[in-house]
ZALUM-419700 format. One record per residue (C-alpha): z, x, y. Coordinates in nm, 2 decimals. Layout:
rec c3 = Z | c1 = X | c2 = Y
...
! end
This chain:
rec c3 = 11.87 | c1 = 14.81 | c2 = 9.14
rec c3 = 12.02 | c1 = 14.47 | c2 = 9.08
rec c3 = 12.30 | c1 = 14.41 | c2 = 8.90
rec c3 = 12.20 | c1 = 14.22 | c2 = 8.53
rec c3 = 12.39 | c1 = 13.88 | c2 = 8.51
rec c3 = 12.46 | c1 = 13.77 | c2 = 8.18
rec c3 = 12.39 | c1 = 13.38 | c2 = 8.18
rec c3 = 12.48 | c1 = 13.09 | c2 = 7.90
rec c3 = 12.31 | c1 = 12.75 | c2 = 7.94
rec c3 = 12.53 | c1 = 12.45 | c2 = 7.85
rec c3 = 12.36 | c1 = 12.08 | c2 = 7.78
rec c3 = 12.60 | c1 = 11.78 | c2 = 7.83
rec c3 = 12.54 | c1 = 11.39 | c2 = 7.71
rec c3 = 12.69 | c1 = 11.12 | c2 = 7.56
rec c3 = 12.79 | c1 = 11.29 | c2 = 7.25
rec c3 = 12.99 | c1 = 11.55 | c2 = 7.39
rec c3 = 13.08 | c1 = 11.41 | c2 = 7.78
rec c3 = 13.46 | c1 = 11.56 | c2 = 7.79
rec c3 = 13.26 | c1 = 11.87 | c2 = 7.84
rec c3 = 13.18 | c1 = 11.80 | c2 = 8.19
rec c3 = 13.52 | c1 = 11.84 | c2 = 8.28
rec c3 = 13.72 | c1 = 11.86 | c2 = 8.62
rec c3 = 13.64 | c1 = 12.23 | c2 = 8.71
rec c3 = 13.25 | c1 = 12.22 | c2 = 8.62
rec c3 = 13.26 | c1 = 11.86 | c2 = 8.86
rec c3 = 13.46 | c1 = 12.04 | c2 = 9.16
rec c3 = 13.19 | c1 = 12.37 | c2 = 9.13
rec c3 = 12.92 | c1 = 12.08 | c2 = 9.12
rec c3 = 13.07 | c1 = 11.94 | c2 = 9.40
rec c3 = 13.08 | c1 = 12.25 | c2 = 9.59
rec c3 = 12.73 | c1 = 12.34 | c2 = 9.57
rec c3 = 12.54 | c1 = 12.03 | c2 = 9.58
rec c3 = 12.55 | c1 = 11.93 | c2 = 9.92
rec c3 = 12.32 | c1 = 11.62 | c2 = 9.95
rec c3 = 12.55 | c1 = 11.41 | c2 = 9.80
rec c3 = 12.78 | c1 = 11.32 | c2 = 10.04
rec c3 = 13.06 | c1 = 11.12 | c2 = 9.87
rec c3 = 13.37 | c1 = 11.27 | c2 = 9.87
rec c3 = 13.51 | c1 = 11.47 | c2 = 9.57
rec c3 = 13.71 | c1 = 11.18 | c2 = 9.40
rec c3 = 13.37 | c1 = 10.93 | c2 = 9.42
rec c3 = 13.16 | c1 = 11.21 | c2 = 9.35
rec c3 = 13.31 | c1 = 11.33 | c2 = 9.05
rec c3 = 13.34 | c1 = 10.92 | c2 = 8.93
rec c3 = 12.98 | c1 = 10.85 | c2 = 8.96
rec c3 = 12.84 | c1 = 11.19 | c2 = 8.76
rec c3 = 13.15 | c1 = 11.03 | c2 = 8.50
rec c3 = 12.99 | c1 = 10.68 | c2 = 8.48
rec c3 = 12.65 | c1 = 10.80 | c2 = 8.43
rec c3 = 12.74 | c1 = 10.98 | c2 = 8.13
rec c3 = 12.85 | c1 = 10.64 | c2 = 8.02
rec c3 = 12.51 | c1 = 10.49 | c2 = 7.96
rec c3 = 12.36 | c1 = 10.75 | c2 = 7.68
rec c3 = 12.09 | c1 = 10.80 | c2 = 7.84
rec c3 = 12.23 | c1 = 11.08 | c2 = 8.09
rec c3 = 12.18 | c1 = 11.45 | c2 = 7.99
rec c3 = 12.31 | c1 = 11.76 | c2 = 8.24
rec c3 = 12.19 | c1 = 12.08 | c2 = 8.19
rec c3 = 12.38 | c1 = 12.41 | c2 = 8.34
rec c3 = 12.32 | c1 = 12.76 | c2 = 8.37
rec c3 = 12.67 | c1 = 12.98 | c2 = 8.42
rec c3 = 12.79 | c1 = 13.29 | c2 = 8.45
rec c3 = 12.91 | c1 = 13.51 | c2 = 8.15
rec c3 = 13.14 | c1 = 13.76 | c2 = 8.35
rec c3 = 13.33 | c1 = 13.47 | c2 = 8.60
rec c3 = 13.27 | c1 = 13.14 | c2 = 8.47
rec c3 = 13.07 | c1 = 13.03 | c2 = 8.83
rec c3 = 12.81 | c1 = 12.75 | c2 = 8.78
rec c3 = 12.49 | c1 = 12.89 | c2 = 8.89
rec c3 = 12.30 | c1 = 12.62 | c2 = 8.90
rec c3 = 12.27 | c1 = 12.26 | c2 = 8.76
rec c3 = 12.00 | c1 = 11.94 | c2 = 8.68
rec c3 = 12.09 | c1 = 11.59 | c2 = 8.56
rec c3 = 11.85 | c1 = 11.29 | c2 = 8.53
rec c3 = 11.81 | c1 = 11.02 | c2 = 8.31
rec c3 = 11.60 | c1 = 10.91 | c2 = 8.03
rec c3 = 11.37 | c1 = 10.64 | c2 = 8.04
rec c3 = 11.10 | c1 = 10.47 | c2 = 7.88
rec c3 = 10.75 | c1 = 10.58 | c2 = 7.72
rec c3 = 10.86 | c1 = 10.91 | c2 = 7.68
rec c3 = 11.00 | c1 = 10.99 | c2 = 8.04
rec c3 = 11.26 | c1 = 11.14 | c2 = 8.23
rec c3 = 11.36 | c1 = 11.08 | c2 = 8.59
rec c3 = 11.55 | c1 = 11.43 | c2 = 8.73
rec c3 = 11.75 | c1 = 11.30 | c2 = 8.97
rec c3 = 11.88 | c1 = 11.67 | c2 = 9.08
rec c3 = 11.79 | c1 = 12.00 | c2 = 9.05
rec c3 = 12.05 | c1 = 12.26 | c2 = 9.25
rec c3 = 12.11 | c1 = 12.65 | c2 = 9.26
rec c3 = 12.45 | c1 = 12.80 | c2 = 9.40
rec c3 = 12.36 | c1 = 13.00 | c2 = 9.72
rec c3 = 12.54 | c1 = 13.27 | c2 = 9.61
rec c3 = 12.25 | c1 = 13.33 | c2 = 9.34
rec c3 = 11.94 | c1 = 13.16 | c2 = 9.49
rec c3 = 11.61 | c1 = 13.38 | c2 = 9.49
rec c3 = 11.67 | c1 = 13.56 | c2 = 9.14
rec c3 = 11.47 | c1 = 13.28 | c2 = 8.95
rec c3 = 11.78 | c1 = 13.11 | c2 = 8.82
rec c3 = 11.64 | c1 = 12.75 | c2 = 8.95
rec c3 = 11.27 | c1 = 12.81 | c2 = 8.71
rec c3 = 11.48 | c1 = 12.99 | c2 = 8.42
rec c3 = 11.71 | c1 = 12.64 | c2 = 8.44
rec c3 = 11.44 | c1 = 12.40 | c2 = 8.51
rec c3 = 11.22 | c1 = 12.57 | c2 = 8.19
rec c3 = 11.48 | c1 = 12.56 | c2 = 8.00
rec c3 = 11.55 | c1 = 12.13 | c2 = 8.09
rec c3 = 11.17 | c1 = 12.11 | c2 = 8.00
rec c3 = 11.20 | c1 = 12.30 | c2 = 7.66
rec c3 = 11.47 | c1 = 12.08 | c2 = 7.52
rec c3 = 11.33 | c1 = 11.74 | c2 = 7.67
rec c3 = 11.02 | c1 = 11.84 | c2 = 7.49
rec c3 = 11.18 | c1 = 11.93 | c2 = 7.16
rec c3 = 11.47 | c1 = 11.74 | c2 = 7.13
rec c3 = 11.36 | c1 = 11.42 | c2 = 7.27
rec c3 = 11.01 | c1 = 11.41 | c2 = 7.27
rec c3 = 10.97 | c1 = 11.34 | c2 = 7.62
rec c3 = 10.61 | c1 = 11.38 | c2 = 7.77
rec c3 = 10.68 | c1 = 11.31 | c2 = 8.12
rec c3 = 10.95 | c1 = 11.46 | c2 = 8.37
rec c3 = 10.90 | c1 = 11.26 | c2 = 8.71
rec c3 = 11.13 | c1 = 11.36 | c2 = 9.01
rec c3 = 11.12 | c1 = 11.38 | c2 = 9.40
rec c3 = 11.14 | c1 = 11.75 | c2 = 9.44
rec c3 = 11.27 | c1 = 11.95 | c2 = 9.77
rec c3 = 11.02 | c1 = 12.21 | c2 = 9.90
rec c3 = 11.20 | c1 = 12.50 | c2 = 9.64
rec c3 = 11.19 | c1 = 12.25 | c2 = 9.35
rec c3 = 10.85 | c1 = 12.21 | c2 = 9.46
rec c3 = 10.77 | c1 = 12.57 | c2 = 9.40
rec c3 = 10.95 | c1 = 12.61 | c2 = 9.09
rec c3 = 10.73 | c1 = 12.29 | c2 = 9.01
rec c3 = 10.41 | c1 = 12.55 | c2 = 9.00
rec c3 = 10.57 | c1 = 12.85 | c2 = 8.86
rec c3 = 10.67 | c1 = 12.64 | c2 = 8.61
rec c3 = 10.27 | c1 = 12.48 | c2 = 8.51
rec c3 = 10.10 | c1 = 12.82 | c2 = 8.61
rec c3 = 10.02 | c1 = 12.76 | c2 = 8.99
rec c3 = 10.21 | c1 = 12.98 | c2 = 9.14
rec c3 = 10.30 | c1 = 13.35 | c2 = 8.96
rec c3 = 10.68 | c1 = 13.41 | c2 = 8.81
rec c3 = 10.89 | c1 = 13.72 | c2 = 8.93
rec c3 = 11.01 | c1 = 13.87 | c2 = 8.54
rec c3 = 11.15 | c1 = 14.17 | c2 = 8.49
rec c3 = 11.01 | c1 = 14.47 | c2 = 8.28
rec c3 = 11.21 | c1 = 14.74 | c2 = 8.24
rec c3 = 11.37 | c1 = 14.77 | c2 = 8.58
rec c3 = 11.09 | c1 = 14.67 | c2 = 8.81
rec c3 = 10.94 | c1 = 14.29 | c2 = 8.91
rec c3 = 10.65 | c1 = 14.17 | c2 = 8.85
rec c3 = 10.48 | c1 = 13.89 | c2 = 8.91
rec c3 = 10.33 | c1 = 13.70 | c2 = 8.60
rec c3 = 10.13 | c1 = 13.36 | c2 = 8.57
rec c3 = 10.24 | c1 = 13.21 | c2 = 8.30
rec c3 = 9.95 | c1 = 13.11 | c2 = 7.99
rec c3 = 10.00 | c1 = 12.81 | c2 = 7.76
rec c3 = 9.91 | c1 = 13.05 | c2 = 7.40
rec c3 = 10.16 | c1 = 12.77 | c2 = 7.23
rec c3 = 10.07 | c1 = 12.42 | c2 = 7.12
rec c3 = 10.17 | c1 = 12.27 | c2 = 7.45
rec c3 = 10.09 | c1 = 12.31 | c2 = 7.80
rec c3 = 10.22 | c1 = 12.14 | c2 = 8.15
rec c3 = 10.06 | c1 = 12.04 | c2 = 8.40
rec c3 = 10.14 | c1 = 11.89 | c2 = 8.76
rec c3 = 10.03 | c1 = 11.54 | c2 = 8.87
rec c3 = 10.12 | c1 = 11.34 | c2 = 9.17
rec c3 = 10.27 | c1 = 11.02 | c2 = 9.14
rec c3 = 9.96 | c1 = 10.74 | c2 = 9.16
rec c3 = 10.15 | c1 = 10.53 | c2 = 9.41
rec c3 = 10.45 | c1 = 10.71 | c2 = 9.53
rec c3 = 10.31 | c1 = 10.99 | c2 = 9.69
rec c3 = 10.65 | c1 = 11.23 | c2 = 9.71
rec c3 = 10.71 | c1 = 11.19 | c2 = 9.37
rec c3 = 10.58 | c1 = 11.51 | c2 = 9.13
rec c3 = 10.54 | c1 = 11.50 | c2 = 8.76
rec c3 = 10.56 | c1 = 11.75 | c2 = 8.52
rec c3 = 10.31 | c1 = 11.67 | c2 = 8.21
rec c3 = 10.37 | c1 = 11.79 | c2 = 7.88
rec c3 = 10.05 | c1 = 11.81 | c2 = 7.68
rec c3 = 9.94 | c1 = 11.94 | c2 = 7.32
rec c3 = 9.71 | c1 = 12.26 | c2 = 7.40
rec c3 = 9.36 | c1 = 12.13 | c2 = 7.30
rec c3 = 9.27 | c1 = 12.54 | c2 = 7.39
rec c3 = 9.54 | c1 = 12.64 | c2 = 7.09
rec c3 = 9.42 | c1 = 12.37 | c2 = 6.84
rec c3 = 9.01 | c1 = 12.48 | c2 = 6.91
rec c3 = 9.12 | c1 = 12.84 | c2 = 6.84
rec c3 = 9.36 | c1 = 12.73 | c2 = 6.54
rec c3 = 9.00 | c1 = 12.56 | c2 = 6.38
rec c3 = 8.81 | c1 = 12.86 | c2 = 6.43
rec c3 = 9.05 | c1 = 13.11 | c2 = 6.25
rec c3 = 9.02 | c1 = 12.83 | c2 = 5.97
rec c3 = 8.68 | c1 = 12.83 | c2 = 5.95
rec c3 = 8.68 | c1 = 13.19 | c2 = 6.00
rec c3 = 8.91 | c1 = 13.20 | c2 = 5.68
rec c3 = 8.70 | c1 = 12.96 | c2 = 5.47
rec c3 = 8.36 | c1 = 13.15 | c2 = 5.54
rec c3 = 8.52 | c1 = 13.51 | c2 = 5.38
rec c3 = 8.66 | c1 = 13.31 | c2 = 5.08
rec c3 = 8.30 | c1 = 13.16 | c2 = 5.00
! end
């Protein structure tokens, strides 16, 4: 059986940028390989974009040792959008759903927090999967008590996401975030429901 890793999630912008500090950079540095600037200019440019309030960074990190599992950063933009310029997973923990736990969890608080009804990006074939798990296309691996199973996920909330294709960039993806008409139907009906016994 695999060993349980206890994971925090940490959200940096504007408002509290001396968080992203010299060792989260250098373990960001480390893992995310398609930037090929060295450390110095690598570590300036995730600085400066924090500059501009618009950046937010989202991290998912290990309890026990402090190791970044995984991290996103993208920008936001205008009629309710966000561009994710980078979505990455530390080999040393890819394939245990820590890149869909992270990317939910960017969605959730881009949702909530800033009312964003758009996340556009130009995913790489895994982002591309965790693209599906995350709108119901493809099943997520959870696990109940001890053993994996694989679940498709059903929008019982007042929201749902779907996945669109750019109209005129074709290897761009966009993640939809839509109120649940389903939710708000079923939401009338109990109403009615309750109106009807109190008559």
């Amino acid at each position: 059986m695999e060993e349980k890793i206890d994971i925090y999630y940490k959200k940096i912008n504007f408002e509290n940028r001396k968080e992203l500090n010299l060792e989260l950079l250098s373990q960001m540095h480390e893992i995310d390989k398609i930037f090929v600037f060295p450390k110095k200019s690598y570590i300036e440019i995730l600085k400066d974009y924090l500059k501009s309030k618009k950046y937010n960074f989202y991290f998912v990190i290990n309890k026990k040792n402090k190791d970044l599992i995984g991290g996103a950063f993208g920008e936001l933009r205008e009629r309710n959008t966000f561009f994710l310029d980078k979505l990455f997973v530390n080999p040393n923990y890819e394939d245990k759903g820590f890149g869909t736990k992270l990317l939910l969890r960017v969605v959730s608080d881009l949702r909530v927090n800033h009312k964003i009804e758009s996340i556009m990006m130009m995913p790489k074939p895994r982002t591309k999967s965790i693209n599906r798990r995350i709108t119901g296309l493809k099943p997520i691996k959870i696990n109940i008590d001890g053993e994996i199973k694989k679940i498709i996920r059903k929008f019982n909330s007042n929201f749902k996401y779907s996945l669109e294709k750019h109209q005129t960039i074709p290897n761009i993806e966009i993640i939809k975030i839509k109120k649940n008409d389903t939710e708000k139907a079923i939401v009338k009906k109990e109403k009615k429901k309750i109106k009807l016994k109190r008559r």
